[in-house]
N, C-alpha and C positions, 0 to 999 in steps of 0.2 A: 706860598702866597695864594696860589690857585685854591690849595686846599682847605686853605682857613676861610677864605669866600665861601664855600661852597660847603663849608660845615655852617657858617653864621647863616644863610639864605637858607639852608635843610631845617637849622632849629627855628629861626622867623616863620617858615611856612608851617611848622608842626604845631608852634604856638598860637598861629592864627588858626589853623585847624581843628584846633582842641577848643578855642574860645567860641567859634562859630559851630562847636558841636557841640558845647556847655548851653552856647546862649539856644538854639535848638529843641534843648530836652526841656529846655527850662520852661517853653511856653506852655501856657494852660491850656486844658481838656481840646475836645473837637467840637464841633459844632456850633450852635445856638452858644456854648461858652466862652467863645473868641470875642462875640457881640457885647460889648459892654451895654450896649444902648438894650439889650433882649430884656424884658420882663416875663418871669414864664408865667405870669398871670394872665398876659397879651397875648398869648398863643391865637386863640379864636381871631383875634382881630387886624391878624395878617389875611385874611381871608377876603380880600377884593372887594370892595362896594357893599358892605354890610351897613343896613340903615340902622337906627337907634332902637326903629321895634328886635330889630331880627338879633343885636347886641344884647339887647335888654334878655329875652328868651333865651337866648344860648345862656347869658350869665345865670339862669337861674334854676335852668337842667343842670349846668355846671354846677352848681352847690346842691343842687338834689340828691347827682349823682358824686360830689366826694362825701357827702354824707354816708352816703349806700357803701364808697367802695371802704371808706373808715371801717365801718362796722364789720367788712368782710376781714377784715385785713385783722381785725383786733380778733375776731371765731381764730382766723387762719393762727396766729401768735399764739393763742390759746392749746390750741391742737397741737401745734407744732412742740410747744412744751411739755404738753400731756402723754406723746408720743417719745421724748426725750426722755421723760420719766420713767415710761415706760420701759424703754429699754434697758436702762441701767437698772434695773432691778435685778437682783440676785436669782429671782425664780420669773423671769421675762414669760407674761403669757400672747402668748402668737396669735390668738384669737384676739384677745383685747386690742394689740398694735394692731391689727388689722384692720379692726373695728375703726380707731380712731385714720388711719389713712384711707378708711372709705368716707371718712366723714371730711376730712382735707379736699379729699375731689371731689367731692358733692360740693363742697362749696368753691372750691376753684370754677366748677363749673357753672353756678350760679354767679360769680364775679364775669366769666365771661358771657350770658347771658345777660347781664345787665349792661356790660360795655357794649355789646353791639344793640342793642336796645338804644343806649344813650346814643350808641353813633346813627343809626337810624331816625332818630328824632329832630336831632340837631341838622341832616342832610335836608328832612318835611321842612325843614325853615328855610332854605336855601333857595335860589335861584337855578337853573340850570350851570347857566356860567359857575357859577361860587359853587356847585357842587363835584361839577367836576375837577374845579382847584381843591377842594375837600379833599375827594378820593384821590389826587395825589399824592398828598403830602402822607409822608410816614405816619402810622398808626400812633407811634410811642415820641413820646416827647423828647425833651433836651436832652434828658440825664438815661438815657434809657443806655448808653454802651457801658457805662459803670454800675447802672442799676441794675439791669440785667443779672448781674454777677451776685447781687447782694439778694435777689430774690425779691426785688421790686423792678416796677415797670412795664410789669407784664401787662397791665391791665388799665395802666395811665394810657395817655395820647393824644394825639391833635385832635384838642375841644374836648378830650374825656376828661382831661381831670388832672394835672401834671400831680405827681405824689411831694407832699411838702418832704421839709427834712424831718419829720417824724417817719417816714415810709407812710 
């Protein structure tokens, strides 16, 4: 008798165990993705007491500079295939690859270059207060722990730019 209790209470407790470890894994991403309410267009305007001039301006660095980070990103796609081609070649010249991964960091480093440009600008609009809430917040945006991985993000960030689902 004792023992059939204590098999039924062993399998109820494993079964709620297993459902509150299902329902668990099930929830979505970290971050900024818990937030149903988050627009990652809204980024900049978590930023404390920002007037309509100082909105207006950031909005329109902000498309200046996803423009700018577009065009790096579509060179970057470019090379990165050039370089892919390269490799699988039957007779691989090691000069050439080379070539093209100097041309990769040249322009990754002009991507960064131009992010801290934009973040420098965007800060000339700030207040003291709002700028030192600026320099807290994370560089990279919402999606940056799974972008990361995918080889975006690196260059997105708070007020830089969040990278669409295009990368």
């Amino acid at each position: 008798m004792k023992t059939q209790r204590i098999k039924t209470l062993s399998a109820f407790l494993i079964a709620l165990l297993m459902l509150t470890a299902s329902n668990l894994y099930a929830q979505k991403g970290r971050g900024y993705a818990r937030n149903k309410d988050f627009n990652k267009n809204q980024v900049c305007e978590r930023i404390p007491d920002l007037t309509e001039e100082q909105e207006t301006k950031i909005k329109e660095l902000r498309v200046d500079h996803l423009k700018e980070m577009k065009s790096f990103r579509n060179q970057m796609n470019e090379l990165r295939a050039r370089k892919r081609t390269l490799m699988t070649l039957d007779n691989a010249d090691l000069k050439e690859i080379n070539s093209v991964i100097d041309q990769m960091t040249e322009t990754q480093n002009q991507m960064m270059k131009a992010t801290a440009k934009h973040r420098q600008e965007i800060r000339n609009l700030l207040t003291d207060e709002q700028r030192i809430f600026f320099d807290s917040r994370p560089m990279r945006g919402p999606r940056h722990g799974k972008s990361m991985r995918y080889g975006r993000g690196m260059y997105g960030g708070y007020c830089v730019g969040i990278q669409d689902s295009n990368g």
